[in-house]
Biopython code that builds the backbone (N, CA, C, O; Angstrom):
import numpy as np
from Bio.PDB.StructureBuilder import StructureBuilder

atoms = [
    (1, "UNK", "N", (-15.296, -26.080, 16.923)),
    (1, "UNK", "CA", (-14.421, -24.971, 17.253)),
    (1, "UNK", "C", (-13.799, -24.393, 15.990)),
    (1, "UNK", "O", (-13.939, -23.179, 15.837)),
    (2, "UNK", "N", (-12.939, -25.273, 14.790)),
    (2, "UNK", "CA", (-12.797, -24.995, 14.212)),
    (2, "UNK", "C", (-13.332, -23.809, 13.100)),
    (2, "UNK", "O", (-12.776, -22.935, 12.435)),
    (3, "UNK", "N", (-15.031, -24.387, 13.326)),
    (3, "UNK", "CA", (-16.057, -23.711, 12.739)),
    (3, "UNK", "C", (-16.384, -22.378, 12.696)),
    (3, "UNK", "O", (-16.710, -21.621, 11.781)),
    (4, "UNK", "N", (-16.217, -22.241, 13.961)),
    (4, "UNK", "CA", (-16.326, -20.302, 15.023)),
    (4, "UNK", "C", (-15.357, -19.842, 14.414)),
    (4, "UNK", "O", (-15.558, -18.707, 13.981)),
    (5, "UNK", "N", (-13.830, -20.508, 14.086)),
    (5, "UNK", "CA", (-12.697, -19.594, 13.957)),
    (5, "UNK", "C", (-12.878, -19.505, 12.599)),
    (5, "UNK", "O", (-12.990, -18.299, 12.377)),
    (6, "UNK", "N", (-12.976, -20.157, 11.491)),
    (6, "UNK", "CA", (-13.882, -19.756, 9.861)),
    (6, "UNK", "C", (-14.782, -18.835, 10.185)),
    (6, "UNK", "O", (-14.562, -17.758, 9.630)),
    (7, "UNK", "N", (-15.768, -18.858, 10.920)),
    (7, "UNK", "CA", (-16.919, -17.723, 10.988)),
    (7, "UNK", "C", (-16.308, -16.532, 11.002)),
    (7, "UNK", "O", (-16.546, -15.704, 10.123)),
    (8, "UNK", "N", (-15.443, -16.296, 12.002)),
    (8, "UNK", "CA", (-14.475, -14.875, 12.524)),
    (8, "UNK", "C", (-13.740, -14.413, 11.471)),
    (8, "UNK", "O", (-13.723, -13.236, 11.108)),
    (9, "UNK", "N", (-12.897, -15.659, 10.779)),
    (9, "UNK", "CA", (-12.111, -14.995, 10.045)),
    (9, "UNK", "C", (-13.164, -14.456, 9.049)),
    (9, "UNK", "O", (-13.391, -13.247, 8.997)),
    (10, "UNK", "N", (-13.552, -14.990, 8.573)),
    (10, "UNK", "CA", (-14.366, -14.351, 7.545)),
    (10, "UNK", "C", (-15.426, -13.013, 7.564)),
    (10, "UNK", "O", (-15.990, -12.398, 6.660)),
    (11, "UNK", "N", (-15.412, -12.852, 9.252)),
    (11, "UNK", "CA", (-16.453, -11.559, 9.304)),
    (11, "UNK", "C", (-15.287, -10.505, 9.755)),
    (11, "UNK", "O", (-15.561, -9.312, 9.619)),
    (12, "UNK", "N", (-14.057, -10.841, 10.260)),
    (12, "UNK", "CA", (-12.773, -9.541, 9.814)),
    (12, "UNK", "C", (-12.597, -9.430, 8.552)),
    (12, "UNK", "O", (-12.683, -8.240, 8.249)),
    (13, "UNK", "N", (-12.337, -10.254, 7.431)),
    (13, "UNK", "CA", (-12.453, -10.155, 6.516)),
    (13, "UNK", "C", (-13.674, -9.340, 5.693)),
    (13, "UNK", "O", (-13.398, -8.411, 4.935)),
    (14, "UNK", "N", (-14.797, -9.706, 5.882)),
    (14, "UNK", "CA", (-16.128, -8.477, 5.786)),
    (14, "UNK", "C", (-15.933, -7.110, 6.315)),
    (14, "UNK", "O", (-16.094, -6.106, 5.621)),
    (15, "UNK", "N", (-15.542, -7.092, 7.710)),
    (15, "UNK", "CA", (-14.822, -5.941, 8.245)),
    (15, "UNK", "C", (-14.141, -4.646, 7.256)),
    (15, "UNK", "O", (-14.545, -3.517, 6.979)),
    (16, "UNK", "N", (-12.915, -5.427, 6.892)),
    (16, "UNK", "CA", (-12.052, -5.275, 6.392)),
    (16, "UNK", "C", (-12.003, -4.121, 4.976)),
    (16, "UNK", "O", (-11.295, -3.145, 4.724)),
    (17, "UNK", "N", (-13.196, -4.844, 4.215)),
    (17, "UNK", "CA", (-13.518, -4.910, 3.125)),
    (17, "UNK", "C", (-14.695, -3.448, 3.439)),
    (17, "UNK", "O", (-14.754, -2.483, 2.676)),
    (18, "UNK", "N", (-15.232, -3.540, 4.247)),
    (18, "UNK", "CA", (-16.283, -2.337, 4.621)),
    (18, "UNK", "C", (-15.332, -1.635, 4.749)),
    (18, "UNK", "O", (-15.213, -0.895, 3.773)),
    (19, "UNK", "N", (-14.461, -1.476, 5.605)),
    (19, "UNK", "CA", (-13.883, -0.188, 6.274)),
    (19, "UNK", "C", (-13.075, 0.622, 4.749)),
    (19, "UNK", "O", (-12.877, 1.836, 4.700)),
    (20, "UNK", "N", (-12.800, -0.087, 3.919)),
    (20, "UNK", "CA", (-11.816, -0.075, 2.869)),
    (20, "UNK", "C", (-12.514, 0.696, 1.842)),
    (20, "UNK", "O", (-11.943, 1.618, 1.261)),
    (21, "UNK", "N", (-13.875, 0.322, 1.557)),
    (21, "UNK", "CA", (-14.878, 0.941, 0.603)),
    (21, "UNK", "C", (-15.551, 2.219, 1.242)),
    (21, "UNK", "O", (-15.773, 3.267, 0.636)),
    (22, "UNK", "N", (-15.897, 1.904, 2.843)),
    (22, "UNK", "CA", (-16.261, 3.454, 3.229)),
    (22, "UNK", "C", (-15.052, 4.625, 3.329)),
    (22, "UNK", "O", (-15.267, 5.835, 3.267)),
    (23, "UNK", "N", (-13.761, 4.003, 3.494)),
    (23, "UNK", "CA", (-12.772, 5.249, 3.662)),
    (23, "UNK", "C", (-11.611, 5.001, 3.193)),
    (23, "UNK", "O", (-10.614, 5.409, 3.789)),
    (24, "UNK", "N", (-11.500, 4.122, 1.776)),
    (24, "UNK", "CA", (-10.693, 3.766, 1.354)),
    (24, "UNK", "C", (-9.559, 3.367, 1.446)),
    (24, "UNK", "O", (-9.101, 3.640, 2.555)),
    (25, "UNK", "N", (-8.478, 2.545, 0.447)),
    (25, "UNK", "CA", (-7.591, 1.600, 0.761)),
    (25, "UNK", "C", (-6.884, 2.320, 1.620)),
    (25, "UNK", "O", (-6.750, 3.535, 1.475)),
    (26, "UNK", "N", (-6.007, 1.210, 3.255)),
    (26, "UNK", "CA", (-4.809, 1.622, 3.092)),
    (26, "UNK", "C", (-4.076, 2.650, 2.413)),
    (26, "UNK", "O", (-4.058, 2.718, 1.184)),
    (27, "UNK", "N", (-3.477, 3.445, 3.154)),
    (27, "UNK", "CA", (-2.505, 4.341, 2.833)),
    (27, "UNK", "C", (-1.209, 3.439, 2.878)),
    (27, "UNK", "O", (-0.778, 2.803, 3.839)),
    (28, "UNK", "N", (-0.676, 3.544, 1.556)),
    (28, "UNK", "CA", (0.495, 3.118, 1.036)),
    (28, "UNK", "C", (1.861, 4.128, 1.262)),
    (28, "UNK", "O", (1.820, 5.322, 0.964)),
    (29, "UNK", "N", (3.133, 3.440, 1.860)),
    (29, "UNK", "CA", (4.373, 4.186, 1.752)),
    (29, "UNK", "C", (4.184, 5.199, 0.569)),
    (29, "UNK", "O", (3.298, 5.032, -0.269)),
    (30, "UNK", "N", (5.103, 6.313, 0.537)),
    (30, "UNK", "CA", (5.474, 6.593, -0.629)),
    (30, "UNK", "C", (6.306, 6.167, -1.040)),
    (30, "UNK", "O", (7.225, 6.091, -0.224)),
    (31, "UNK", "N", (6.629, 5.623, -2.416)),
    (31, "UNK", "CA", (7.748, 5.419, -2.593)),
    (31, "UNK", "C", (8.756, 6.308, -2.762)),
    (31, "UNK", "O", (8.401, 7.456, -3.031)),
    (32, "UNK", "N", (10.447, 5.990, -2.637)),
    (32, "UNK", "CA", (11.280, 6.789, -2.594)),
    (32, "UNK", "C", (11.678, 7.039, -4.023)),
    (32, "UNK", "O", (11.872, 6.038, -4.714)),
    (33, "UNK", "N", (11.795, 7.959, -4.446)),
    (33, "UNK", "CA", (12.106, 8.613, -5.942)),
    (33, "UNK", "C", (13.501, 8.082, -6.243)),
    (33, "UNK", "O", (14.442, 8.296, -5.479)),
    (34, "UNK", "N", (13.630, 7.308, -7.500)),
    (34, "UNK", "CA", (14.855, 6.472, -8.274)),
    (34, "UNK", "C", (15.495, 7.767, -8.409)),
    (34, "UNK", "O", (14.849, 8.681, -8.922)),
    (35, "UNK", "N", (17.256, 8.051, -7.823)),
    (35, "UNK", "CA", (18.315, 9.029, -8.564)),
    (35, "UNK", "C", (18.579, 8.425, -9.934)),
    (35, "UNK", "O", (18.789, 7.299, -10.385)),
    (36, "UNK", "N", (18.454, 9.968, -10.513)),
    (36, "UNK", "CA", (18.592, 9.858, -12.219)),
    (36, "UNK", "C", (20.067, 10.039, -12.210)),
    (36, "UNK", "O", (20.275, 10.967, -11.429)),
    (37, "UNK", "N", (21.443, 9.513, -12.803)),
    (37, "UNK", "CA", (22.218, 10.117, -13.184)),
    (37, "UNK", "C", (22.144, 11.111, -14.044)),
    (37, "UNK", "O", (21.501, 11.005, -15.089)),
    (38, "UNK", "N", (22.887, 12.345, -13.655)),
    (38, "UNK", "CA", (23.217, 13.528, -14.722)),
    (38, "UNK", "C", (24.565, 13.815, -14.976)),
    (38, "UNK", "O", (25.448, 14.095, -14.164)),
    (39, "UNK", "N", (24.634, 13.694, -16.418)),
    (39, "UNK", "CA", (26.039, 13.945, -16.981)),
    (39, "UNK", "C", (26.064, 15.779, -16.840)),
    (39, "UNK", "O", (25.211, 16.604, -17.165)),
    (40, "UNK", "N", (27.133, 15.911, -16.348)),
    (40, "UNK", "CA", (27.345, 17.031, -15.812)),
    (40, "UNK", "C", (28.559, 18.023, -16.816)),
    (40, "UNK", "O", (29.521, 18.613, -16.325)),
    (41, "UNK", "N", (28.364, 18.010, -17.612)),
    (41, "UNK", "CA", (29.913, 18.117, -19.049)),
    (41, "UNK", "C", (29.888, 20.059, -18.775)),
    (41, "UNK", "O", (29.016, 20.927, -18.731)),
    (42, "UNK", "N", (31.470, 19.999, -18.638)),
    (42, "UNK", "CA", (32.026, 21.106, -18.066)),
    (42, "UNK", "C", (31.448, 21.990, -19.303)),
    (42, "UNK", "O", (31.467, 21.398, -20.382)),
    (43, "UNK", "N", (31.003, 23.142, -19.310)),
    (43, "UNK", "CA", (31.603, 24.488, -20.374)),
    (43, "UNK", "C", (32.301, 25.327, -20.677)),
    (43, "UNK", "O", (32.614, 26.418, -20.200)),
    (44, "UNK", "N", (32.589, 24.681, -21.654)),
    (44, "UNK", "CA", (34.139, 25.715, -22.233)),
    (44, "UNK", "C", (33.608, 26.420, -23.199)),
    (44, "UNK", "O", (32.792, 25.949, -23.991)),
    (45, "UNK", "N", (34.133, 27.928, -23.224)),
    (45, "UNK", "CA", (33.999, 28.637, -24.179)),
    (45, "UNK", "C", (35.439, 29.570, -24.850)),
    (45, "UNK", "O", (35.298, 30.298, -25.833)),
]
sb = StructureBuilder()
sb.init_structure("model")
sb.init_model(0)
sb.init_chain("A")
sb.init_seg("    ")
for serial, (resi, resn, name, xyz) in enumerate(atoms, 1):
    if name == "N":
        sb.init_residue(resn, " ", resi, " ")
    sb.init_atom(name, np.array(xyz, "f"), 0.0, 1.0, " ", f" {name:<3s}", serial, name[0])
structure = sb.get_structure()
């Protein structure tokens, strides 16, 4: 039994790996853009 469930995993894993190369990785979050501080210095003239 054990045996079947190694077989499986390993042919999702083949799966996996096909689906990935025909239509490439996962789509990843975007990541959220780091706030830059900006010094904001008044103008005087």
């Amino acid at each position: 039994m054990e045996y079947i469930e190694k077989v499986l995993e390993k042919l999702r894993e083949w799966a996996r790996e096909l689906i990935e190369a025909l239509l490439g990785p996962e789509p990843q979050p975007e990541a959220e853009p780091v706030p830059v501080p900006v010094r904001d210095f008044p103008r005087s003239r």
